[in-house]
N, C-alpha and C positions, 0 to 999 in steps of 0.2 A: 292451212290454218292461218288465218288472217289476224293478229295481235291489233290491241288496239292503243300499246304503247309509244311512246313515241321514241323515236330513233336516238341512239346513243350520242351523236352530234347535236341533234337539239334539247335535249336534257343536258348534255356541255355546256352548250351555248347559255342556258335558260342558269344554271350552277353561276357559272363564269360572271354574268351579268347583275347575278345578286351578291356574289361577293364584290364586284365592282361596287356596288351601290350602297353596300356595308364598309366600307372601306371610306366610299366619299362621308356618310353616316358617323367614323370617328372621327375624319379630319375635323368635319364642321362641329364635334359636340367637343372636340378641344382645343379648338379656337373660339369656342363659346367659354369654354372653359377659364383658360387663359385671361381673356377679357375681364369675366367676373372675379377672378383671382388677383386680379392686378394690384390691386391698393392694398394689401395686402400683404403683397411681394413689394410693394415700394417701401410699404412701412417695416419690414421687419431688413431689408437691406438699409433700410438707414437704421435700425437701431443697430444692425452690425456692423455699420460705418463709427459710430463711437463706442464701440465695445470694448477695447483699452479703456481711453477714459471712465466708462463706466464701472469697470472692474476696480482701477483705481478709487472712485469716489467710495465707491462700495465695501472694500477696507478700508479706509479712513475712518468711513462710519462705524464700522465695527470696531475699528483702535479704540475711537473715542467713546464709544458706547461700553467695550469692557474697561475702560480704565474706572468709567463713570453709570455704572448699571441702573442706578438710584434716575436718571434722566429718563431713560426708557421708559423705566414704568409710571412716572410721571405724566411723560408723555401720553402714555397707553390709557392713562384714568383718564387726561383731559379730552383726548379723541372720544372717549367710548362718553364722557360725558356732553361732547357736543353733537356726538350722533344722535344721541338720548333726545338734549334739546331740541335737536332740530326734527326728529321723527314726532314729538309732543307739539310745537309749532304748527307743525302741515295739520294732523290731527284736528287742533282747534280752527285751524282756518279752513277746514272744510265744511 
């Protein structure tokens, strides 16, 4: 009885050589990766390069916001009214 399988070493060989080529298949897709991840990774290591500071800024404002609440929402009207504005501008000048 003649099988028309093929031998336990070239089914190895044949195993072996697509895990090789799967393997090259991760390196290159994250070093693709990598690449297009980069700015990214540069911008969030600089915001955590001034992350003290920014903590600090970021209670002050809140000091100075609950000492003064009446600013905030001040603030809040005249943002949501220059949004307004500015969303009614584009509008007409389309």
């Amino acid at each position: 009885m003649t099988t028309n399988r093929p031998s336990r070493t070239v089914t190895k060989a044949e195993l072996e050589a697509q895990i090789e080529q799967q393997r090259v298949d991760i390196l290159v897709a994250a070093s693709r990766w990598r690449s297009a991840t980069r700015p990214i990774d540069d911008g969030w290591r600089t915001l955590m390069r001034f992350k003290a500071p920014l903590y600090a800024a970021g209670g002050l404002l809140l000091f100075r916001l609950g000492r003064h609440p009446g600013r905030l929402l001040r603030l809040g009207r005249r943002a949501t009214a220059g949004a307004l504005v500015v969303n009614r501008v584009r509008r007409m000048l389309r």
